[in-house]
C-alpha positions in Angstrom: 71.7 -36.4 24.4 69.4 -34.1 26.7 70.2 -30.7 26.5 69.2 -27.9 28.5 68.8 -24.0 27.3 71.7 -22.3 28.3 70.9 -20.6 31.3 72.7 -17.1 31.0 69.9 -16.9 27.8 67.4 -17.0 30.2 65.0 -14.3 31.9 66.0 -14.0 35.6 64.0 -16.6 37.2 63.3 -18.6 34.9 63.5 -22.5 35.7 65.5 -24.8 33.1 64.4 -25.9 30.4 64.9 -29.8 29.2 65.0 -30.7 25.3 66.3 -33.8 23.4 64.3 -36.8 24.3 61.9 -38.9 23.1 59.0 -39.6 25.2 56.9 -43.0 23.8 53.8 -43.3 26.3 51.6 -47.1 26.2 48.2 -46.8 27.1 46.2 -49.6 28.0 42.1 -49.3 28.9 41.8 -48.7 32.8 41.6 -50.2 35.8 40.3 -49.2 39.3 42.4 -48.5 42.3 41.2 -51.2 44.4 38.1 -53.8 44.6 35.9 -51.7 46.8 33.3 -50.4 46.2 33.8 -46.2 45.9 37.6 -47.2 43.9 35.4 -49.2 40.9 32.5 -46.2 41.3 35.1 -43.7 40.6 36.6 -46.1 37.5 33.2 -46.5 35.9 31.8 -43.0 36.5 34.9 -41.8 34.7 34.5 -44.7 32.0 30.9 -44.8 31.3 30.8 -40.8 31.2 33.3 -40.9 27.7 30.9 -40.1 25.0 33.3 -41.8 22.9 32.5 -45.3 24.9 28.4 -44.3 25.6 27.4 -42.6 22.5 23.8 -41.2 24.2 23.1 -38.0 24.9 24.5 -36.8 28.4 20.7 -35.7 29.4 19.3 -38.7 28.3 22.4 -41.1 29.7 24.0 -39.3 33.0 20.8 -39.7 34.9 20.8 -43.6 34.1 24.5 -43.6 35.2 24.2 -41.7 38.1 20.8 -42.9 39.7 21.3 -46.5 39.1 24.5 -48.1 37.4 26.7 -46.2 39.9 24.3 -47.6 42.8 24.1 -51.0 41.8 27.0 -51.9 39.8 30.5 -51.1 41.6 29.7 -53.8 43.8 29.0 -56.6 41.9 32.2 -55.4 39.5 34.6 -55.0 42.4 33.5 -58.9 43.5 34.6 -59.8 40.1 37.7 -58.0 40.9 38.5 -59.5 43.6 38.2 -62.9 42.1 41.5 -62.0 39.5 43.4 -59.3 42.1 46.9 -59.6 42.2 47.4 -59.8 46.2 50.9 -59.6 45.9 51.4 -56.5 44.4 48.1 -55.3 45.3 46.6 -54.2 41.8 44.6 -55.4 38.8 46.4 -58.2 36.2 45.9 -54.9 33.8 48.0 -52.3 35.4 50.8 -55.0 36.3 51.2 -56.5 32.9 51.0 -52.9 31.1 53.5 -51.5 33.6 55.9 -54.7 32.5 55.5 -54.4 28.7 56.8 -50.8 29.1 59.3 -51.7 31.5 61.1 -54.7 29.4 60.6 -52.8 26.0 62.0 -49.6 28.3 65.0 -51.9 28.5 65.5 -52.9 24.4 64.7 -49.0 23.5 65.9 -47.1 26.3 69.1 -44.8 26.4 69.7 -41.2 27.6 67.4 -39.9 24.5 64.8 -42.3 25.3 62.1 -42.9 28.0 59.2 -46.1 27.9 57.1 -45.1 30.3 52.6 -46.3 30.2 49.4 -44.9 31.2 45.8 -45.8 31.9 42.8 -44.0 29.8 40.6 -44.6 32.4 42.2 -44.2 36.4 45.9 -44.4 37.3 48.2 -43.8 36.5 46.3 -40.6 33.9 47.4 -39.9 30.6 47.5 -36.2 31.8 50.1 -37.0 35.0 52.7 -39.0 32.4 52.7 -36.8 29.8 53.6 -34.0 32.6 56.2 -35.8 33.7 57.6 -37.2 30.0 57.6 -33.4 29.4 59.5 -32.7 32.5 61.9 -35.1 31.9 63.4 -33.5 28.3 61.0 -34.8 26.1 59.8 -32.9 23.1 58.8 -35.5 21.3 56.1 -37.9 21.7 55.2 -41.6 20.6 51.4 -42.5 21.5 51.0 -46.4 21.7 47.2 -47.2 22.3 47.5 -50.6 23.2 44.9 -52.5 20.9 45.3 -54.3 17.8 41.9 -54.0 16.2 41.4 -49.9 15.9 38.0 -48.5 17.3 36.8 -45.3 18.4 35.6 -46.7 21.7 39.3 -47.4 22.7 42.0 -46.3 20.2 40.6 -42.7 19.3 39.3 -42.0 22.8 43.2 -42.2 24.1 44.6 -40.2 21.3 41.1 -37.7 22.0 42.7 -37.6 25.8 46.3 -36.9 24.7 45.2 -33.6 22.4 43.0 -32.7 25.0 46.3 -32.3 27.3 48.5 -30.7 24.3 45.6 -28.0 24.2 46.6 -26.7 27.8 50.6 -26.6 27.0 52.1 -23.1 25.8 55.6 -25.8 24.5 53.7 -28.3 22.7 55.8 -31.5 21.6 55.8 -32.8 18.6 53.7 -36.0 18.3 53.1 -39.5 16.5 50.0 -41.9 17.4 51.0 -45.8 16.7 48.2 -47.3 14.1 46.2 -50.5 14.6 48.4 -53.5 14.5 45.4 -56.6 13.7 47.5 -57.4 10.6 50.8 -57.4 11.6 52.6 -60.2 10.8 54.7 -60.6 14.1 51.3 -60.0 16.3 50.0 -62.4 14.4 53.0 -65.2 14.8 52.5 -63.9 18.7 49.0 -65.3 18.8 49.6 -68.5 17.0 52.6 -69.6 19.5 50.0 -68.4 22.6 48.3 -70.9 21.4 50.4 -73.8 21.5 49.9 -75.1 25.4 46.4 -74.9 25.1 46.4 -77.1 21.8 48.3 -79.8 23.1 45.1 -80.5 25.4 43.5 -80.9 21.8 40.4 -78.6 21.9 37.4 -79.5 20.4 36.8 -75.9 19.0 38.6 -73.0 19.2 36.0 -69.8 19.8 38.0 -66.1 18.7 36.1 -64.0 20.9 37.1 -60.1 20.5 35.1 -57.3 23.3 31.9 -56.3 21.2 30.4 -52.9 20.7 26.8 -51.4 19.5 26.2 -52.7 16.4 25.1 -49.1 15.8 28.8 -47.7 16.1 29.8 -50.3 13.5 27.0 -48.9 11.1 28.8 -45.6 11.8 31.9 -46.6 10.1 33.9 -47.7 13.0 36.5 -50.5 11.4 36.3 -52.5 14.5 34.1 -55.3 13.2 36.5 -55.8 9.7 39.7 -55.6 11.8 38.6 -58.4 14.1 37.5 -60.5 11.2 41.0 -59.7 9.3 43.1 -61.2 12.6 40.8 -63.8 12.3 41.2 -64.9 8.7 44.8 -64.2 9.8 45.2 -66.2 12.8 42.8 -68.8 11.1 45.2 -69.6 7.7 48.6 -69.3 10.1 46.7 -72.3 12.0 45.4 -74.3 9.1 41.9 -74.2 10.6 38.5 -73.3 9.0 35.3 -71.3 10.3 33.9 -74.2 11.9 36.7 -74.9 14.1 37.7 -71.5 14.6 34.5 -69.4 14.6 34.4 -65.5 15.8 32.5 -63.8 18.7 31.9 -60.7 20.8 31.6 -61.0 24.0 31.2 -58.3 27.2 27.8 -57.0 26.2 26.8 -53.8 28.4 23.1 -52.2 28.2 20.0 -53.2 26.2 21.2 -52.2 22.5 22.1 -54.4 20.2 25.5 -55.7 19.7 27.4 -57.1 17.1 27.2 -61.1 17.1 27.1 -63.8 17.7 28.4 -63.4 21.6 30.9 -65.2 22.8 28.4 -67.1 25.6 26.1 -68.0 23.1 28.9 -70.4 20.9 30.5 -71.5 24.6 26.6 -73.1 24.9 26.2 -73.9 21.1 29.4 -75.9 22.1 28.0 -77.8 24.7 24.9 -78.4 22.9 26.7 -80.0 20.2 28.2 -82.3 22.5 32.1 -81.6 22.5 33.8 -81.8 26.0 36.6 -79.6 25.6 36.9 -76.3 24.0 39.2 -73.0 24.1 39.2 -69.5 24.1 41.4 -66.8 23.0 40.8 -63.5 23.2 43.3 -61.7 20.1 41.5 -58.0 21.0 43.3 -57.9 24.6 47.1 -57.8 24.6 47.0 -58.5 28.2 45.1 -60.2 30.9 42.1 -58.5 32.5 38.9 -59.0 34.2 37.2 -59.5 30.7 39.7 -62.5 29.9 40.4 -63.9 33.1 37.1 -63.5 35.2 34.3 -63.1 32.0 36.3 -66.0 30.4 38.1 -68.3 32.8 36.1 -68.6 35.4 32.6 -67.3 34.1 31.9 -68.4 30.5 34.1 -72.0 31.9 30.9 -72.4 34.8 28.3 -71.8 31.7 30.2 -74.7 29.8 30.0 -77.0 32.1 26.7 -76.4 33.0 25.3 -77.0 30.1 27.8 -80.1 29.6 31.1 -79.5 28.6 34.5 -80.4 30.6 36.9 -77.7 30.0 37.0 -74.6 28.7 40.5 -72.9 28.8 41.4 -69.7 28.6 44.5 -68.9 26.7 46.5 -66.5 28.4 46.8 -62.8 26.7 50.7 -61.7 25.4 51.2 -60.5 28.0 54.4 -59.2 28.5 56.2 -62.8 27.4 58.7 -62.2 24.7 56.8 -62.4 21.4 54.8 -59.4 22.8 57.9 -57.4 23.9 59.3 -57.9 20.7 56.4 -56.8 18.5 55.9 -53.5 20.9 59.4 -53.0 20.2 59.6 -53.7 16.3 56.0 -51.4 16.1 58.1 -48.6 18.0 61.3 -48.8 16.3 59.1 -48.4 13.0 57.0 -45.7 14.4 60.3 -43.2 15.9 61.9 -43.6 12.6 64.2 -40.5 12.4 63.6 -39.6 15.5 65.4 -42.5 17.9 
Protein backbone atom coordinates (compact mmCIF):
# COMPACT_ATOMS: atom_id res chain seq x y z
CA UNK A 1 0.00 0.00 0.00
CA UNK A 2 1.08 3.85 -0.37
CA UNK A 3 1.95 5.32 2.72
CA UNK A 4 2.43 8.76 3.66
CA UNK A 5 4.90 10.18 6.63
CA UNK A 6 2.94 10.84 9.37
CA UNK A 7 2.29 14.37 9.36
CA UNK A 8 2.53 15.47 13.14
CA UNK A 9 6.49 14.10 12.44
CA UNK A 10 6.76 16.75 10.14
CA UNK A 11 8.39 20.40 10.16
CA UNK A 12 5.56 23.01 10.08
CA UNK A 13 4.99 23.38 6.48
CA UNK A 14 6.08 20.84 5.17
CA UNK A 15 4.08 19.16 2.23
CA UNK A 16 3.33 15.25 2.45
CA UNK A 17 5.41 13.03 1.64
CA UNK A 18 4.31 9.74 -0.59
CA UNK A 19 6.26 6.23 -0.22
CA UNK A 20 5.34 2.59 -1.15
CA UNK A 21 5.10 2.33 -4.88
CA UNK A 22 6.74 1.06 -7.59
CA UNK A 23 7.21 3.23 -10.46
CA UNK A 24 8.24 1.10 -13.91
CA UNK A 25 8.72 3.84 -16.76
CA UNK A 26 8.95 2.43 -20.95
CA UNK A 27 10.88 4.47 -23.06
CA UNK A 28 10.71 4.31 -26.55
CA UNK A 29 13.12 6.54 -29.08
CA UNK A 30 11.16 9.92 -29.83
CA UNK A 31 8.90 11.36 -31.91
CA UNK A 32 8.00 15.03 -32.86
CA UNK A 33 5.01 16.94 -31.85
CA UNK A 34 3.60 17.45 -35.12
CA UNK A 35 4.62 17.15 -39.03
CA UNK A 36 5.60 20.84 -39.39
CA UNK A 37 8.33 22.02 -39.90
CA UNK A 38 9.65 23.91 -36.42
CA UNK A 39 7.89 20.53 -34.31
CA UNK A 40 10.47 17.98 -36.36
CA UNK A 41 13.40 20.99 -36.07
CA UNK A 42 12.95 20.99 -32.37
CA UNK A 43 12.84 16.76 -32.40
CA UNK A 44 16.11 16.49 -34.45
CA UNK A 45 18.00 19.46 -32.85
CA UNK A 46 17.38 17.62 -29.59
CA UNK A 47 18.25 14.17 -31.31
CA UNK A 48 21.10 14.80 -33.41
CA UNK A 49 22.75 17.07 -30.49
CA UNK A 50 23.11 13.48 -28.11
CA UNK A 51 26.71 12.80 -28.27
CA UNK A 52 25.73 9.40 -27.54
CA UNK A 53 23.76 9.19 -31.05
CA UNK A 54 26.58 11.71 -33.15
CA UNK A 55 29.82 10.73 -31.68
CA UNK A 56 31.80 14.04 -33.30
CA UNK A 57 33.03 16.63 -31.61
CA UNK A 58 30.38 19.39 -30.77
CA UNK A 59 32.84 22.12 -32.60
CA UNK A 60 33.34 20.12 -35.30
CA UNK A 61 29.44 18.76 -35.58
CA UNK A 62 26.98 21.67 -34.13
CA UNK A 63 27.87 23.98 -36.90
CA UNK A 64 26.95 21.15 -39.53
CA UNK A 65 23.68 20.68 -37.55
CA UNK A 66 22.79 24.09 -37.02
CA UNK A 67 23.76 25.70 -40.47
CA UNK A 68 22.48 23.18 -42.67
CA UNK A 69 20.69 19.84 -41.40
CA UNK A 70 18.31 21.93 -39.26
CA UNK A 71 17.71 24.20 -42.58
CA UNK A 72 17.13 21.65 -44.97
CA UNK A 73 16.00 18.57 -43.29
CA UNK A 74 12.75 19.12 -41.00
CA UNK A 75 10.98 19.60 -44.10
CA UNK A 76 11.56 16.81 -46.04
CA UNK A 77 11.28 14.55 -42.50
CA UNK A 78 7.95 16.16 -41.54
CA UNK A 79 6.59 15.15 -45.40
CA UNK A 80 7.57 11.73 -44.50
CA UNK A 81 5.60 12.26 -41.40
CA UNK A 82 2.85 13.13 -42.72
CA UNK A 83 2.67 10.18 -45.07
CA UNK A 84 2.28 7.61 -41.61
CA UNK A 85 0.38 10.32 -39.14
CA UNK A 86 -2.22 9.01 -37.15
CA UNK A 87 -5.08 11.69 -38.09
CA UNK A 88 -7.25 10.37 -35.64
CA UNK A 89 -5.52 10.86 -32.66
CA UNK A 90 -3.34 13.38 -34.11
CA UNK A 91 0.31 11.86 -33.28
CA UNK A 92 3.00 9.71 -34.61
CA UNK A 93 2.27 5.48 -34.93
CA UNK A 94 5.34 5.77 -32.16
CA UNK A 95 3.90 7.72 -29.34
CA UNK A 96 0.44 5.84 -29.84
CA UNK A 97 1.61 2.32 -29.88
CA UNK A 98 4.21 3.02 -26.75
CA UNK A 99 1.45 4.84 -24.92
CA UNK A 100 -0.73 1.33 -25.46
CA UNK A 101 1.93 -1.17 -24.53
CA UNK A 102 2.15 0.70 -21.16
CA UNK A 103 -1.33 1.10 -20.86
CA UNK A 104 -2.44 -2.76 -21.41
CA UNK A 105 0.68 -4.11 -19.42
CA UNK A 106 -0.52 -1.07 -16.77
CA UNK A 107 -3.64 -3.29 -16.63
CA UNK A 108 -1.82 -7.03 -16.03
CA UNK A 109 0.76 -5.29 -13.39
CA UNK A 110 -1.09 -2.55 -12.04
CA UNK A 111 -2.52 -2.31 -8.32
CA UNK A 112 -2.32 0.42 -5.66
CA UNK A 113 1.66 -0.35 -5.32
CA UNK A 114 2.11 -0.24 -8.93
CA UNK A 115 2.10 2.41 -11.63
CA UNK A 116 2.97 1.52 -15.84
CA UNK A 117 3.36 4.74 -17.07
CA UNK A 118 6.13 5.50 -20.65
CA UNK A 119 8.27 8.22 -21.91
CA UNK A 120 10.01 9.45 -24.99
CA UNK A 121 14.05 9.97 -25.02
CA UNK A 122 13.72 12.33 -27.52
CA UNK A 123 10.39 15.03 -27.21
CA UNK A 124 7.17 14.26 -25.28
CA UNK A 125 6.29 13.21 -23.22
CA UNK A 126 10.35 13.73 -21.45
CA UNK A 127 11.88 11.23 -19.37
CA UNK A 128 12.52 14.20 -16.82
CA UNK A 129 8.42 15.22 -16.66
CA UNK A 130 7.43 11.27 -15.86
CA UNK A 131 9.81 10.56 -13.50
CA UNK A 132 8.51 13.85 -11.66
CA UNK A 133 5.37 12.74 -11.65
CA UNK A 134 6.17 8.72 -10.80
CA UNK A 135 7.96 10.41 -7.87
CA UNK A 136 4.97 12.49 -6.94
CA UNK A 137 2.76 9.78 -7.05
CA UNK A 138 4.53 7.43 -4.08
CA UNK A 139 7.06 6.01 -5.94
CA UNK A 140 10.38 5.24 -4.46
CA UNK A 141 11.26 2.69 -6.57
CA UNK A 142 11.97 2.64 -10.13
CA UNK A 143 11.90 0.09 -13.15
CA UNK A 144 13.68 1.63 -16.40
CA UNK A 145 12.33 -0.30 -19.53
CA UNK A 146 14.31 1.03 -22.64
CA UNK A 147 12.29 -0.30 -25.20
CA UNK A 148 14.85 -2.22 -27.66
CA UNK A 149 15.77 -5.63 -27.90
CA UNK A 150 19.25 -5.54 -29.40
CA UNK A 151 21.33 -3.26 -26.65
CA UNK A 152 23.35 -0.16 -28.07
CA UNK A 153 24.72 2.85 -26.77
CA UNK A 154 23.00 4.92 -29.40
CA UNK A 155 19.58 4.04 -27.86
CA UNK A 156 19.57 1.81 -24.69
CA UNK A 157 22.52 3.59 -22.73
CA UNK A 158 21.52 7.12 -23.90
CA UNK A 159 17.89 6.56 -21.96
CA UNK A 160 19.40 5.08 -18.91
CA UNK A 161 22.38 8.33 -19.38
CA UNK A 162 19.02 10.60 -19.32
CA UNK A 163 17.36 8.90 -16.22
CA UNK A 164 20.84 9.46 -13.90
CA UNK A 165 21.05 12.68 -15.37
CA UNK A 166 17.52 13.46 -13.51
CA UNK A 167 18.43 11.31 -10.17
CA UNK A 168 21.52 13.84 -9.99
CA UNK A 169 19.08 16.83 -9.31
CA UNK A 170 16.78 14.91 -6.56
CA UNK A 171 17.79 15.38 -2.76
CA UNK A 172 15.23 11.72 -2.22
CA UNK A 173 16.64 9.60 -4.74
CA UNK A 174 14.67 6.30 -5.56
CA UNK A 175 15.98 3.31 -5.72
CA UNK A 176 16.47 1.97 -9.34
CA UNK A 177 16.68 -1.09 -11.75
CA UNK A 178 17.39 -0.69 -15.71
CA UNK A 179 15.63 -3.70 -17.86
CA UNK A 180 18.60 -5.53 -19.99
CA UNK A 181 18.55 -6.25 -23.71
CA UNK A 182 15.94 -8.79 -24.59
CA UNK A 183 17.38 -10.09 -28.50
CA UNK A 184 17.47 -13.57 -26.98
CA UNK A 185 14.55 -13.96 -25.14
CA UNK A 186 12.78 -16.82 -25.94
CA UNK A 187 9.11 -15.33 -25.73
CA UNK A 188 10.39 -12.14 -28.07
CA UNK A 189 11.51 -14.41 -30.08
CA UNK A 190 8.14 -16.80 -30.38
CA UNK A 191 6.61 -12.93 -30.74
CA UNK A 192 8.49 -12.42 -33.95
CA UNK A 193 7.93 -15.76 -35.50
CA UNK A 194 3.93 -15.57 -35.08
CA UNK A 195 4.24 -11.68 -36.66
CA UNK A 196 5.22 -13.34 -39.21
CA UNK A 197 2.68 -15.71 -40.11
CA UNK A 198 0.12 -13.28 -42.35
CA UNK A 199 2.84 -12.22 -44.34
CA UNK A 200 4.04 -15.87 -45.06
CA UNK A 201 0.92 -17.04 -46.26
CA UNK A 202 1.44 -14.66 -49.35
CA UNK A 203 4.68 -17.02 -49.72
CA UNK A 204 7.61 -14.57 -49.99
CA UNK A 205 10.29 -15.12 -52.09
CA UNK A 206 12.90 -13.88 -49.51
CA UNK A 207 12.58 -12.82 -46.24
CA UNK A 208 15.19 -9.59 -45.67
CA UNK A 209 15.90 -9.07 -41.40
CA UNK A 210 16.67 -5.52 -41.60
CA UNK A 211 17.68 -4.05 -37.98
CA UNK A 212 18.45 0.35 -37.90
CA UNK A 213 22.30 0.49 -38.63
CA UNK A 214 24.97 2.59 -36.93
CA UNK A 215 28.70 3.75 -37.77
CA UNK A 216 30.57 0.91 -38.31
CA UNK A 217 33.05 2.87 -36.20
CA UNK A 218 30.84 2.55 -32.92
CA UNK A 219 30.73 -1.18 -33.49
CA UNK A 220 34.72 -1.20 -33.59
CA UNK A 221 34.26 0.59 -30.21
CA UNK A 222 32.74 -2.43 -28.63
CA UNK A 223 29.11 -1.49 -28.91
CA UNK A 224 27.27 -5.18 -28.93
CA UNK A 225 24.76 -4.00 -31.32
CA UNK A 226 26.04 -5.66 -34.45
CA UNK A 227 26.26 -9.46 -32.39
CA UNK A 228 22.83 -8.88 -30.80
CA UNK A 229 21.19 -8.39 -34.15
CA UNK A 230 22.91 -11.34 -35.62
CA UNK A 231 21.90 -13.54 -32.41
CA UNK A 232 17.91 -12.68 -33.07
CA UNK A 233 18.75 -13.57 -36.34
CA UNK A 234 20.20 -16.96 -35.93
CA UNK A 235 17.26 -17.02 -33.49
CA UNK A 236 14.45 -16.08 -35.41
CA UNK A 237 16.21 -17.98 -38.47
CA UNK A 238 16.26 -21.75 -36.60
CA UNK A 239 12.55 -21.03 -34.96
CA UNK A 240 11.57 -20.61 -38.81
CA UNK A 241 13.54 -23.51 -40.37
CA UNK A 242 15.10 -20.99 -42.88
CA UNK A 243 18.80 -20.48 -43.89
CA UNK A 244 21.03 -17.28 -44.73
CA UNK A 245 19.89 -17.23 -48.19
CA UNK A 246 16.28 -16.97 -47.54
CA UNK A 247 16.57 -15.03 -44.48
CA UNK A 248 19.57 -12.73 -44.95
CA UNK A 249 20.41 -9.60 -42.51
CA UNK A 250 20.56 -5.81 -43.17
CA UNK A 251 20.86 -2.33 -41.77
CA UNK A 252 19.03 0.06 -43.03
CA UNK A 253 18.41 4.08 -42.09
CA UNK A 254 21.88 5.29 -43.01
CA UNK A 255 22.43 9.07 -41.88
CA UNK A 256 25.65 11.11 -42.93
CA UNK A 257 28.69 10.13 -45.08
CA UNK A 258 30.46 7.52 -42.63
CA UNK A 259 30.47 4.28 -43.14
CA UNK A 260 27.91 1.89 -41.78
CA UNK A 261 27.65 -1.48 -41.00
CA UNK A 262 26.31 -3.63 -44.08
CA UNK A 263 24.99 -4.62 -46.22
CA UNK A 264 21.90 -1.97 -46.13
CA UNK A 265 18.68 -2.99 -46.24
CA UNK A 266 18.06 -1.10 -49.92
CA UNK A 267 20.86 -2.66 -51.38
CA UNK A 268 19.37 -6.63 -50.83
CA UNK A 269 15.55 -5.07 -51.59
CA UNK A 270 17.46 -4.32 -55.30
CA UNK A 271 19.82 -7.46 -55.14
CA UNK A 272 16.19 -8.98 -54.84
CA UNK A 273 14.85 -7.64 -57.85
CA UNK A 274 17.89 -8.18 -59.75
CA UNK A 275 17.71 -11.75 -59.05
CA UNK A 276 14.36 -11.80 -60.43
CA UNK A 277 11.97 -12.81 -57.50
CA UNK A 278 8.51 -10.89 -57.52
CA UNK A 279 7.66 -10.97 -54.05
CA UNK A 280 9.63 -10.45 -50.94
CA UNK A 281 9.21 -9.34 -47.11
CA UNK A 282 10.49 -7.33 -44.59
CA UNK A 283 10.64 -7.40 -40.90
CA UNK A 284 12.15 -5.23 -38.90
CA UNK A 285 13.04 -7.39 -35.24
CA UNK A 286 15.06 -3.97 -33.82
CA UNK A 287 11.65 -1.92 -33.58
CA UNK A 288 9.02 -3.17 -31.13
CA UNK A 289 6.63 -0.81 -32.63
CA UNK A 290 5.75 0.86 -35.86
CA UNK A 291 7.49 4.08 -36.82
CA UNK A 292 8.45 6.21 -39.64
CA UNK A 293 11.63 3.93 -40.22
CA UNK A 294 9.21 0.75 -40.62
CA UNK A 295 6.30 2.09 -42.06
CA UNK A 296 7.46 5.11 -44.35
CA UNK A 297 11.43 3.88 -44.99
CA UNK A 298 10.02 0.41 -45.44
CA UNK A 299 6.43 0.23 -46.63
CA UNK A 300 6.16 2.70 -48.78
CA UNK A 301 9.86 3.70 -49.67
CA UNK A 302 12.12 0.59 -49.95
CA UNK A 303 8.35 -1.07 -51.62
CA UNK A 304 8.65 1.92 -54.66
CA UNK A 305 12.60 0.91 -55.06
CA UNK A 306 11.36 -2.84 -55.54
CA UNK A 307 9.23 -2.30 -57.98
CA UNK A 308 11.17 -0.19 -59.78
CA UNK A 309 13.76 -2.16 -60.30
CA UNK A 310 11.13 -5.13 -60.93
CA UNK A 311 9.67 -6.76 -58.12
CA UNK A 312 5.72 -6.94 -57.30
CA UNK A 313 5.44 -6.72 -53.58
CA UNK A 314 7.33 -6.00 -50.94
CA UNK A 315 5.42 -6.27 -47.50
CA UNK A 316 6.20 -4.90 -44.54
CA UNK A 317 5.44 -6.94 -41.53
CA UNK A 318 3.87 -5.00 -38.97
CA UNK A 319 6.10 -4.34 -35.61
CA UNK A 320 4.63 -6.08 -32.03
CA UNK A 321 3.14 -3.56 -31.49
CA UNK A 322 1.01 -3.67 -28.68
CA UNK A 323 -0.85 -7.11 -29.89
CA UNK A 324 -0.76 -9.67 -27.22
CA UNK A 325 2.50 -11.59 -27.63
CA UNK A 326 4.19 -8.15 -27.13
CA UNK A 327 2.13 -7.31 -23.91
CA UNK A 328 2.93 -10.47 -22.62
CA UNK A 329 6.70 -10.52 -23.08
CA UNK A 330 6.75 -6.68 -21.53
CA UNK A 331 4.95 -8.19 -18.82
CA UNK A 332 6.97 -11.51 -18.16
CA UNK A 333 10.42 -9.10 -18.69
CA UNK A 334 8.82 -6.80 -15.76
CA UNK A 335 7.65 -9.36 -13.52
CA UNK A 336 11.25 -10.82 -13.76
CA UNK A 337 12.85 -7.51 -13.45
CA UNK A 338 10.61 -6.12 -9.96
CA UNK A 339 11.37 -9.39 -8.37
CA UNK A 340 11.02 -8.71 -4.57
CA UNK A 341 9.88 -5.57 -5.14
CA UNK A 342 6.08 -6.10 -6.75
Amino acid sequence: MVTTVNEAALPDGHPPVKTGRTGLLLVNLGTPDGTDAASVRRYLKQFLSDPRVIDLPPLLWQPILQGIILNTRPKKTGEAYAKIWRTESDESPLRYYTRQQAEKVGERLGSDRVIVDWAMRYGNPSIESRLTALREQGCDRFVIFPLYPQYSATTTATVNDEVFRILKGMNWQPAVRTVPAFHDHPRYISALANSLSPAMEDRPERVILSYHGMPERYFLAGDPYHCHCQKTSRLLRERMGWDTDFAPIAFQSKFGRAKWIEPATEDLVIKAAEDGLKHIAVITPAFVSDCIETLEEVGIGLAETFTEHGGETLTQVPCLNDNDDMIGLLEEILRTETAGWI
